[in-house]
BAGU-110665 format. One record per residue (C-alpha): residue in one letter; z, x, y. Coordinates in steps of 0.001 Angstrom, whole numbers, plus 500000, padded with zeros to 6 digits. Layout:
# residues N
AZXY/...
END
This chain:
# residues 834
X500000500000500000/X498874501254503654/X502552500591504685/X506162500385503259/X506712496669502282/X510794497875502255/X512015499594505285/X515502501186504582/X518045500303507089/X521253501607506414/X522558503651503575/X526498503874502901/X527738506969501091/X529656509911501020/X530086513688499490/X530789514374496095/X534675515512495129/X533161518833494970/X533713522029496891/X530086523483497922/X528821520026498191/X527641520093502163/X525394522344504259/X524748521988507837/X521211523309508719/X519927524853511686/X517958522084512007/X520677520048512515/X520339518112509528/X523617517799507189/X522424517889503623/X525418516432501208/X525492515851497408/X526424512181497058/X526556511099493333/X523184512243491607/X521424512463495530/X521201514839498064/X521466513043501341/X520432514086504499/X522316513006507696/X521848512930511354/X525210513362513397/X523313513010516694/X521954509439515136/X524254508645513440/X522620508019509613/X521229509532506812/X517815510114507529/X516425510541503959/X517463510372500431/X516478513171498152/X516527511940494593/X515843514529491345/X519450515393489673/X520150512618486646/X524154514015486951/X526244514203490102/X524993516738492543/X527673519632492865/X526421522217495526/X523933521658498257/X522403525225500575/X519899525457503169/X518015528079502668/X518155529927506106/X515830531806507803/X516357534760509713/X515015533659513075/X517078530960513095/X514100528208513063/X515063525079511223/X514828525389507469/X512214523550504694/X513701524429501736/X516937523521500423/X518938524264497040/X520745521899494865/X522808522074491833/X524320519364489468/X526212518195486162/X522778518067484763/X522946522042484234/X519962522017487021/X519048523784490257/X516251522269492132/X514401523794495083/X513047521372497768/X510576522028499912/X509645520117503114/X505522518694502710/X504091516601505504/X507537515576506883/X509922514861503573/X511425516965501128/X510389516793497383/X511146519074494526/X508772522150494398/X510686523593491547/X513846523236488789/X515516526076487576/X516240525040483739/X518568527381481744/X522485526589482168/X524290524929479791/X527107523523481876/X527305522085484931/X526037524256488296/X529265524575490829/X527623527104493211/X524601527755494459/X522942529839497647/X519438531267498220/X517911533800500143/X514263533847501148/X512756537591500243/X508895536738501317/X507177533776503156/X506411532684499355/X509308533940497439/X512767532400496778/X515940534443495176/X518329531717494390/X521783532303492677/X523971529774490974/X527029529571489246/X528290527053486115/X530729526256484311/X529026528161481041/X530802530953482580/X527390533174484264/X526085533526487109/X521953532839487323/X519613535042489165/X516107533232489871/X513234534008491573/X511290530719493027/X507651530851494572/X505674527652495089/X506232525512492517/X507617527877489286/X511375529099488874/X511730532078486520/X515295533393485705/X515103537273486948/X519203537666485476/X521827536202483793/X525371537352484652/X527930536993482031/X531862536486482728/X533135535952479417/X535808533334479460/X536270533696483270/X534614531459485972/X532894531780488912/X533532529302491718/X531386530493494885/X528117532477494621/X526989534322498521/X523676536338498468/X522499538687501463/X520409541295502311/X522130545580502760/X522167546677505883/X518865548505507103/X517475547450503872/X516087544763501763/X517782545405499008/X519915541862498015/X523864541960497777/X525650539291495867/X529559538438496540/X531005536044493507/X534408534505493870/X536082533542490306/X539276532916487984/X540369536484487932/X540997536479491763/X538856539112492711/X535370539158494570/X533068540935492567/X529993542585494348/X526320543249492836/X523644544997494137/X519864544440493136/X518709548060491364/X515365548603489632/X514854544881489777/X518536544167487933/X522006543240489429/X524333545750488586/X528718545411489793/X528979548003491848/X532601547312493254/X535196544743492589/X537541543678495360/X541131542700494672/X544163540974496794/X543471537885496601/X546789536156494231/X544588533240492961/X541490531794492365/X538763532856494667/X537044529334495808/X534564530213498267/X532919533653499188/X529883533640501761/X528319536717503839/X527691537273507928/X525220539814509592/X526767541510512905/X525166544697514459/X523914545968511431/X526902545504509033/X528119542905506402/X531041540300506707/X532365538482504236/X534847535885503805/X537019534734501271/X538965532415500287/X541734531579497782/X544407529153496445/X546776531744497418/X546598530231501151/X545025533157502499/X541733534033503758/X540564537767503048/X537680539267505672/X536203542278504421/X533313544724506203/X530342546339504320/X528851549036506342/X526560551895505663/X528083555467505827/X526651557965507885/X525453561433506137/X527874563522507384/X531229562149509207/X532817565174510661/X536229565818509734/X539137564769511711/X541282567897512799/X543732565891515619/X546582563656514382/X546460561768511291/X544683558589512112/X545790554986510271/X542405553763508678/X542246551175505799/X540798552384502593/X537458552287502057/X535550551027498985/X532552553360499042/X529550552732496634/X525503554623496624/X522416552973496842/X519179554967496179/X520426557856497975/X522452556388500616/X526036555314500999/X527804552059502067/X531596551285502190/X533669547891501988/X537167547926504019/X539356545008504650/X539043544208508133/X541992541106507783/X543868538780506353/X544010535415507816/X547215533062506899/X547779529344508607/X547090527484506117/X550220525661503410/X547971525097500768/X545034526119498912/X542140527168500993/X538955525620499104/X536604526320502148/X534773528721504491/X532142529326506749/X530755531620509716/X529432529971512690/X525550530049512469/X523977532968514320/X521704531599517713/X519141533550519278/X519302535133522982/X517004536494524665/X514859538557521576/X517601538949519562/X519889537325517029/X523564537128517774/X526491536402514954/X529302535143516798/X532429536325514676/X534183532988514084/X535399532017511120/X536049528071510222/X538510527169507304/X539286523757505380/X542386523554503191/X543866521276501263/X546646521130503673/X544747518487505497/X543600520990508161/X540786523021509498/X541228526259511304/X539304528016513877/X539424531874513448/X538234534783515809/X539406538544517196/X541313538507520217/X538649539782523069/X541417542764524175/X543588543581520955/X540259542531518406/X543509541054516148/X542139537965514652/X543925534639516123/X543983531305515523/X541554529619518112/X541673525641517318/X543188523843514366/X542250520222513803/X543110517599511052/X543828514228509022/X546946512409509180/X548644510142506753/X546738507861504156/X546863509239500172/X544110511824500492/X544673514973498743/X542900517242501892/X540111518824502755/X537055520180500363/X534845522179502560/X533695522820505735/X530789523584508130/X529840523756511605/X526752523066513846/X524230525607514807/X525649525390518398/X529029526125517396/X530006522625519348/X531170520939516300/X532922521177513291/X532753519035510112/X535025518699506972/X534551516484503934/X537678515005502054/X538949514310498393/X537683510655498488/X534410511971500166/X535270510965503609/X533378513181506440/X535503514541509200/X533837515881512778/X535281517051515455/X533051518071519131/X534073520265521038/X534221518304524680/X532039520608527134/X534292519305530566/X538150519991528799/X537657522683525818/X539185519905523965/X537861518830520129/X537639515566519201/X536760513038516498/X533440511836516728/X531792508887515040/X530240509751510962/X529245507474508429/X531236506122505248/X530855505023502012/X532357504243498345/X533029507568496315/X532752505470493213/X530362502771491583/X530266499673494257/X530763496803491983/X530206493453494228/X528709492827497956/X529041489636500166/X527152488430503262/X529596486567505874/X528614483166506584/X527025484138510079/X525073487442508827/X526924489606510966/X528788491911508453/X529149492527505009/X531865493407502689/X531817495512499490/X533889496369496659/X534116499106494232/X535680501124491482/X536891503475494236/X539842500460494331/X538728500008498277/X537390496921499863/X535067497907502916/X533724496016505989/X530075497272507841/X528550495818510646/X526120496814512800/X526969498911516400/X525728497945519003/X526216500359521712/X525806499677525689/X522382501371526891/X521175502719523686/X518564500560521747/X518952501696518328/X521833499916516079/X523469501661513518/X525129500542510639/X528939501762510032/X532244500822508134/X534538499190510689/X537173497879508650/X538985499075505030/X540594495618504162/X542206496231501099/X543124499515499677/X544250498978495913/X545637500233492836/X543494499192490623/X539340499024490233/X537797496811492355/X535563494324490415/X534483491068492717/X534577489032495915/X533462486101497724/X533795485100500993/X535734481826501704/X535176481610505618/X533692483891508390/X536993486462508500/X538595485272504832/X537687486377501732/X538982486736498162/X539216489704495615/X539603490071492154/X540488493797490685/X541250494997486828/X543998493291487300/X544810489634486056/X545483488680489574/X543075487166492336/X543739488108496217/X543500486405499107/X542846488078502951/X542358486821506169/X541367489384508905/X544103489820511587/X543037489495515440/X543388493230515848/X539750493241513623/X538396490302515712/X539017492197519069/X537372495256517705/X534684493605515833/X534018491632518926/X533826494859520937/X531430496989518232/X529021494222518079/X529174493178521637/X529640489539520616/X531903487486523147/X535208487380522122/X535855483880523413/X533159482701520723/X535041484821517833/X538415483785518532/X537280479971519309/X536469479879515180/X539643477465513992/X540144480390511111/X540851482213514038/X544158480539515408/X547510482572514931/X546328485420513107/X548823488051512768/X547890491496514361/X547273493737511467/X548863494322508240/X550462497226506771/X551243498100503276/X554822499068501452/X554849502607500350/X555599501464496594/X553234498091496838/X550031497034496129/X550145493805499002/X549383494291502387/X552025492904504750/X550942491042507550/X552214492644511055/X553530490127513754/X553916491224517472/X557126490128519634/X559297487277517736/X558928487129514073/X560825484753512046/X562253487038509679/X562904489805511775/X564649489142515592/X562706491842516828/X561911492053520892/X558652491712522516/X556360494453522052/X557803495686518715/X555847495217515194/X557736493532512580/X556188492974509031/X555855490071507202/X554908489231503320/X552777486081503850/X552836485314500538/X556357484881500188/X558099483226502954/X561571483082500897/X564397483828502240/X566427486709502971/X569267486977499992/X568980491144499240/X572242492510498303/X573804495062501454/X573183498206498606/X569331497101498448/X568585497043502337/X570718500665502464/X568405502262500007/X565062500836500896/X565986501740504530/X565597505327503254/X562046504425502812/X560181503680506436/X556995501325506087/X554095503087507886/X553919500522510667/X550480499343512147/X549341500749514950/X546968498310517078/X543572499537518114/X541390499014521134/X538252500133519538/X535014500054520873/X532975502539518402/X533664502651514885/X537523503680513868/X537576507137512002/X538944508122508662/X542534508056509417/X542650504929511357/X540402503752508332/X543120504196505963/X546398502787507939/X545257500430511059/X542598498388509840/X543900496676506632/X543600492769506645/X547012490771505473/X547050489179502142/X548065485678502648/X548341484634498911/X547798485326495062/X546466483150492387/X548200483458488895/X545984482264486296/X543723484793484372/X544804486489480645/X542449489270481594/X540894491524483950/X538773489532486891/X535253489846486667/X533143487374488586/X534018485371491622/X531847482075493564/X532773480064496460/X530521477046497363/X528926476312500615/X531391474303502603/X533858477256501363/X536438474588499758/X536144475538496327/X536495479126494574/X535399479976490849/X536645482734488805/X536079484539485407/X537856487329483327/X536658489493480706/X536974487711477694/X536017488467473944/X536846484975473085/X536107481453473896/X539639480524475014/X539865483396477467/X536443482717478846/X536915479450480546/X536114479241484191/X539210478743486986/X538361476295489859/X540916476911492907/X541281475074495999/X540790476727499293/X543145474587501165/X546020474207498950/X544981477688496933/X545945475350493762/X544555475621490560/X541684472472490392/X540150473121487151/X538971475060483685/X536050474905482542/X535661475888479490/X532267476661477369/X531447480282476497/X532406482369474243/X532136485514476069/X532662486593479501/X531225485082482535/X529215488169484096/X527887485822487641/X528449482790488868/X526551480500491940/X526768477607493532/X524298475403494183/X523150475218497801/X523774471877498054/X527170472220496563/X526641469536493919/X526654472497490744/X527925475399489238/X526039477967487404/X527516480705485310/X526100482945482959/X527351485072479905/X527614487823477716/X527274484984475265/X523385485121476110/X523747481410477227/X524254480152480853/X525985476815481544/X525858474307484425/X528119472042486048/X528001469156488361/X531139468159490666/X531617464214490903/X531376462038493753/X533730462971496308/X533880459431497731/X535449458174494324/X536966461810492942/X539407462788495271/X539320466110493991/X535435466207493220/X536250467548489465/X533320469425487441/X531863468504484208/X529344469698482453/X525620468817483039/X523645470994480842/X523697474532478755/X521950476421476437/X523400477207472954/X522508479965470110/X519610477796469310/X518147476837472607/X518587480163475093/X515355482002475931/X517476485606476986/X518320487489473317/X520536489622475544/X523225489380478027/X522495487701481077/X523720489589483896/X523298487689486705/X521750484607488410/X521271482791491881/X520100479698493419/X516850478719495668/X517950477500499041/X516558473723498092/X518450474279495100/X515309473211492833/X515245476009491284/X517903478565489852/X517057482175488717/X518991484344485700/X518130488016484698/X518757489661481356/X519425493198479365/X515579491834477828/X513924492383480731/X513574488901481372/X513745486876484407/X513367483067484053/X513017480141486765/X514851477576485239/X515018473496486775/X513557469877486146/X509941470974486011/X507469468665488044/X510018466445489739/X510187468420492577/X513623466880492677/X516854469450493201/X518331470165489872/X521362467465489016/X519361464688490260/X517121463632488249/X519500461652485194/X518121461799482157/X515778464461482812/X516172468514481139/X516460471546482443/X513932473512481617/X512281477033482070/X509808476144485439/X507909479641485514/X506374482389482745/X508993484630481159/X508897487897483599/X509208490681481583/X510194493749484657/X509876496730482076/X513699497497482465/X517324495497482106/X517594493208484941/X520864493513486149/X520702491934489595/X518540489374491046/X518536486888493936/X516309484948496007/X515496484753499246/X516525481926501412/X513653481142503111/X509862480779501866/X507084483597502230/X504183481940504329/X502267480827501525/X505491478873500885/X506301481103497718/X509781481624496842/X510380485320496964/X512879487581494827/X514109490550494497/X515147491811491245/X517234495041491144/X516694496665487502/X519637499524485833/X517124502156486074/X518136501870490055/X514456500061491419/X514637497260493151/X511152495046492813/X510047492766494763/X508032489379493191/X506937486281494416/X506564483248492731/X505223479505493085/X505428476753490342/X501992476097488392/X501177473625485761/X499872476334483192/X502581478933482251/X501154480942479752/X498835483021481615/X501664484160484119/X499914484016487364/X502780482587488795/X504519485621489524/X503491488245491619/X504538491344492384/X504565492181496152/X506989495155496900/X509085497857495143/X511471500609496558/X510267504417496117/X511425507432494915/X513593508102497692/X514625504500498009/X515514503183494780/X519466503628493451/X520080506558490955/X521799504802488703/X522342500443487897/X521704497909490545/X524714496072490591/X524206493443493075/X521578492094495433/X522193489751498792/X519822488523500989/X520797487602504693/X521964483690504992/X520195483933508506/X516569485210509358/X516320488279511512/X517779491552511036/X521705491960512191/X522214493103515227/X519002492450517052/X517756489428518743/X514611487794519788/X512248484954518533/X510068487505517068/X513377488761514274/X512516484993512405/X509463487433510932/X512239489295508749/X515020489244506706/X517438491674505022/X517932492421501702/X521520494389500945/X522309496375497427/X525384497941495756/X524785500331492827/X526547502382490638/X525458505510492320/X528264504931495043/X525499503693497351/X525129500815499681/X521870500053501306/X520294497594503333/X516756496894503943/X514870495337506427/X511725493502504716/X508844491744507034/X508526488332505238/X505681487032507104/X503666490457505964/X503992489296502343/
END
């Protein structure tokens, strides 16, 4: 096709739980390993640019390959738990891969290349198979020049350079054994030539700097310290000293072809209280004709800090220059670290993947946070629209609940996508959700317990400012009246705590003060004297309010933007799996996991009263999706069973409960899928409904011919309406659009566990068998698709892309997609093109 039928418009991720897993390029680009992708991401705008997609196992280490004038780079190295390195090369404006090493049998951990010709690659990379590769990589062949073994040791960092006044390569490898071990390139084979001790622990990162003609390198250790050492080349004859004895530090002296170079430790650097896992020079920047290495030296630790290092301009002792970091939340510190060609700002990435950056304000010398994306670090399980269009929330096995909406920012056209909002932070897997109201949703987790949240006016206020929609039309919503102003959650608990300002009926606190307040539980106070003593030893981590008007960073992320839990619902024998609410949001469905028929019954709850209503019970496995109807008049569920069932409510003017029965199924005998069916959805006439199978079918199912809405015609089967789809691969998602192509199709999109999402449309026809009612009309590329399952597609409930306005956004509509590759992504799709 001349154009892309899918335009990507947001992608939600984050870096890998790995150290070497981020590279900032001189072109400004950050590249980061995010499950089995590299991503590439703009700070400057904000989002990831592109989507490199090769690895099939999580991507481990990500390097530029830099060039020595400093010009932006087109090739970058990437390593992963597939055992592979692969080389990418920019062509015509994207990266692809020119070339994969193959040849470890573990997982790659390090990796860094050096470019020897215009045409020739040396690229080193360490595994966990205990060596260290050595390849050379020219166009579009890799060939392994050396392998490096260690024995039963490990090698966690890997730093290649070139001698001084030479081109002969150096390579600096950081292992178990706490020593740096150096190798120089002789008669075409790496030979140790020196081993450097001090360090009291494992060496985690090693990397090199040029400065007037001599070598730096940096290391770093989970003995806390950081260990700077100078390579230099000896002159032929130093004459001898005859004055007073001088204080030098020994020198580590070594020969290459004829001449001489030494190593001396130039110092040692300790700041940080915990293991340093990361280092890095700032990049060199040209002046004038030459290129200039600034010697500072930037440091992440697990400590939850980053350190700015650099020699004193009089004494030349190395000082402490800026330290920046996270506070609070349960995040284990800091992975790695990098900073911007410019030296103006710094970057860390996090053990739950979150990105930290810091600029350096121009005006006050002062650093601080800027603005990054966000994402899952684990498989997003469930997605949900809000009722208006204007956000949606996700779920996932990282046990977080997250909130994106567009930003909107004064001046600037372009809108950017970003998490505004972490409402629930749990201790167990997130599985489900559905929204029951604009700013109220529930959750269901492995757990045998459903959730319910309603968004305090702290997030209105700040939602309200982000999107630039008027407050006065937010806070006019009746969900909207007497919301508490955050929540907070217990140090020991798992339920957020709504947070009151001024009076609070449990707590006599005065104006102004934050007082906390279990919703769920409005019993009253009857704890024993010895109780309150001992949990007062225990301080909740109150909410603190935010004025936000750009998106809240990692740390407020994690305390100040959770949403109170205003009730549970006790019902379940097992762990919650699916989740429906209709469309006048009165009514919520729920299924477990179930391996037998009495488990696998379907729970009805009231929205109002939060009451159980119903069971419905029918299958004999569990419930993998459930929808209602449009219309709100049925209830469709499918199953592991292979069978999907449907129920109608009653008349609500003679039920005053509107109860559910069951209107029609298929058994053992009668189903079409021989697999599971993994998901389903309505059309927005509610004709028509849609399921998807493991078979790699999808099947239109209603009351064929009628052209009545499924339910109402009495008497009258439901039937399979269209040809059996077959999509080459096991549909695991599918939904369809809510409004009609031009040619008054009904389009779909069908997300497949191979990571593709495909776009078909279809229209009924009298004759089935020759399949001409489907066609296919789009399909997401290499760079586009998910690495690993689909796990849920949602289009838009309005026309028009989020964020924008005008009559001409009715031409569009957006399609949004969790997988299990930690990913989020939203697309923008012109409907009237189709």
């Amino acid at each position: 096709m001349a154009a892309p039928v899918m335009d990507t418009c947001h992608v939600s991720c984050c870096a890998n739980r790995t150290p070497n897993v981020v590279s900032w390029g001189r072109g400004g680009l950050i590249a980061f390993g995010t499950c089995n992708s590299v991503a590439l991401y703009n700070p400057q705008e904000v989002r990831i640019v592109e989507v490199l997609n090769k690895h099939t196992g999580r991507v481990n280490a990500v390097q530029w390959v830099h060039k020595q004038d400093c010009s932006p780079e087109t090739q970058l190295v990437s390593g992963g738990s597939d055992n592979n390195v692969v080389v990418w090369e920019k062509q015509d404006g994207k990266f692809t891969a020119c070339a994969v090493c193959l040849g470890h049998s573990g997982p790659v951990c390090a990796v860094d290349a050096l470019s020897l010709s215009s045409s020739q690659l040396l690229v080193a990379s360490a595994s966990s198979d205990s060596t260290v590769k050595l390849w050379t990589c020219s166009s579009d062949t890799a060939e392994c020049l050396q392998t490096v073994s260690f024995g039963s040791g490990f090698m966690m960092d890997v730093s290649l350079a070139l001698l001084p006044g030479s081109r002969v390569p150096v390579l600096a490898c950081g292992g178990d054994d706490s020593r740096v071990h150096l190798y120089v390139q002789l008669n075409g084979q790496f030979q140790r030539l020196l081993t450097l001790s001090g360090h009291e622990d494992w060496v985690r990162c090693v990397e090199w700097a040029t400065k007037d003609g001599e070598l730096w390198l940096a290391s770093c250790s989970q003995d806390c310290l950081i260990r700077v050492w100078r390579l230099f080349a000896k002159a032929a004859t130093e004459p001898v000293q005859q004055t007073d004895a001088v204080l030098k530090m020994k020198e580590n002296v070594f020969q290459v072809s004829g001449d001489e170079f030494a190593v001396t430790l130039e110092t040692v650097l300790a700041g940080h209280e915990n293991w340093v896992y990361g280092i890095h020079w700032q990049p060199p920047c040209v002046k004038g004709d030459s290129v200039e290495q600034p010697l500072k030296l930037l440091s992440a630790s697990v400590d939850k800090t980053m350190i700015l290092w650099g020699p004193e301009e009089d004494s030349g002792m190395w000082v402490e220059l800026v330290r920046v970091g996270e506070v609070g939340g349960n995040t284990l510190g800091f992975y790695g670290c990098q900073m911007s060609p410019d030296g103006f700002m710094i970057l860390a990435h996090a053990f739950h993947g979150a990105l930290h950056l810091w600029h350096c304000d121009s005006n006050q010398g002062e650093w601080r946070p800027s603005v990054v994306i966000s994402g899952h670090f684990n498989a997003v399980q469930d997605l949900s629209w809000d009722p208006e269009g204007d956000f949606i929330i996700t779920v996932g096995s990282d046990q977080t609940t997250r909130l994106f909406t567009p930003w909107t920012r004064n001046g600037r056209s372009e809108i950017t996508w970003h998490e505004i909002s972490r409402p629930q932070i749990h201790g167990y897997d997130m599985q489900c959700l559905t929204m029951v109201g604009r700013f109220q949703f529930v959750s269901g987790a492995d757990e045998k317990v459903l959730r319910v949240f309603k968004a305090p006016r702290n997030f209105v206020e700040s939602f309200a400012n982000i999107s630039c929609t008027p407050l006065e039309k937010l806070l006019g919503c009746n969900d909207i009246a007497d919301l508490p102003e955050g929540a907070s959650t217990p140090a020991l608990g798992l339920s957020n705590k709504a947070v009151f300002q001024g009076m609070n009926p449990l707590n006599s606190l005065a104006t102004g003060e934050f007082a906390l307040c279990d919703l769920t539980s409005q019993s009253s106070q009857q704890d024993s004297e010895d109780f309150n003593s001992l949990s007062n030893q225990y301080k909740e981590s109150y909410f603190q309010p935010l004025k936000l008007t750009e998106p809240p960073t990692e740390d407020d992320l994690l305390q100040n933007t959770l949403w109170p839990e205003v009730q549970k619902l006790y019902g379940h024998g097992f762990e919650m799996f699916c989740l429906a609410s209709d469309s006048e949001r009165t009514v919520v469905a729920s299924a477990c996991k179930a391996s037998k028929s009495e488990h696998a019954a379907i729970l009805l709850w009231s929205t109002t009263s939060w009451k159980q209503l119903q069971s419905l019970p029918c299958h004999s496995l569990t419930v993998t999706q459930m929808a209602f109807s449009p219309n709100g008049r049925l209830l469709l569920a499918v199953s592991r069973d292979r069978t999907w069932s449907l129920w109608r409510r009653g008349n609500p003017d003679t039920d005053t409960e509107a109860s559910f029965s069951l209107y029609a199924n298929t058994s053992k005998d009668t189903a079409v899928h021989t697999r599971i069916i993994w998901s389903c959805d309505w059309s927005s006439d509610s004709k028509y409904f849609v399921t998807s199978s493991r078979d790699k079918k999808v099947i239109i199912w209603g009351h064929c011919g009628s052209g009545d809405s499924v339910g109402e015609c009495e008497g009258e089967s439901v039937t399979p309406c269209s040809s059996v789809l077959d999509v080459g691969d096991s549909a695991t998602a599918v939904s369809i659009c809510p409004y009609l192509c031009s040619d008054q199709s009904y389009l779909l999109a069908v997300g497949l566990e191979n990571g593709k999402i495909v776009l078909y449309k279809w229209r009924p026809s009298e004759d089935l068998s020759s399949g001409s009612d489907w066609s296919r009309c789009g399909e997401t590329d290499a760079c586009q698709s998910h690495t690993l399952t689909v796990k849920r597609l949602r289009w838009r409930p309005r026309p028009g892309r989020a964020g924008h306005g005008g009559n001409e956004e009715r031409a569009w509509v957006q399609l949004a997609s969790a997988g299990a590759d930690h990913v989020v992504k939203i697309f923008n799709i012109k409907i009237s093109a189709l």
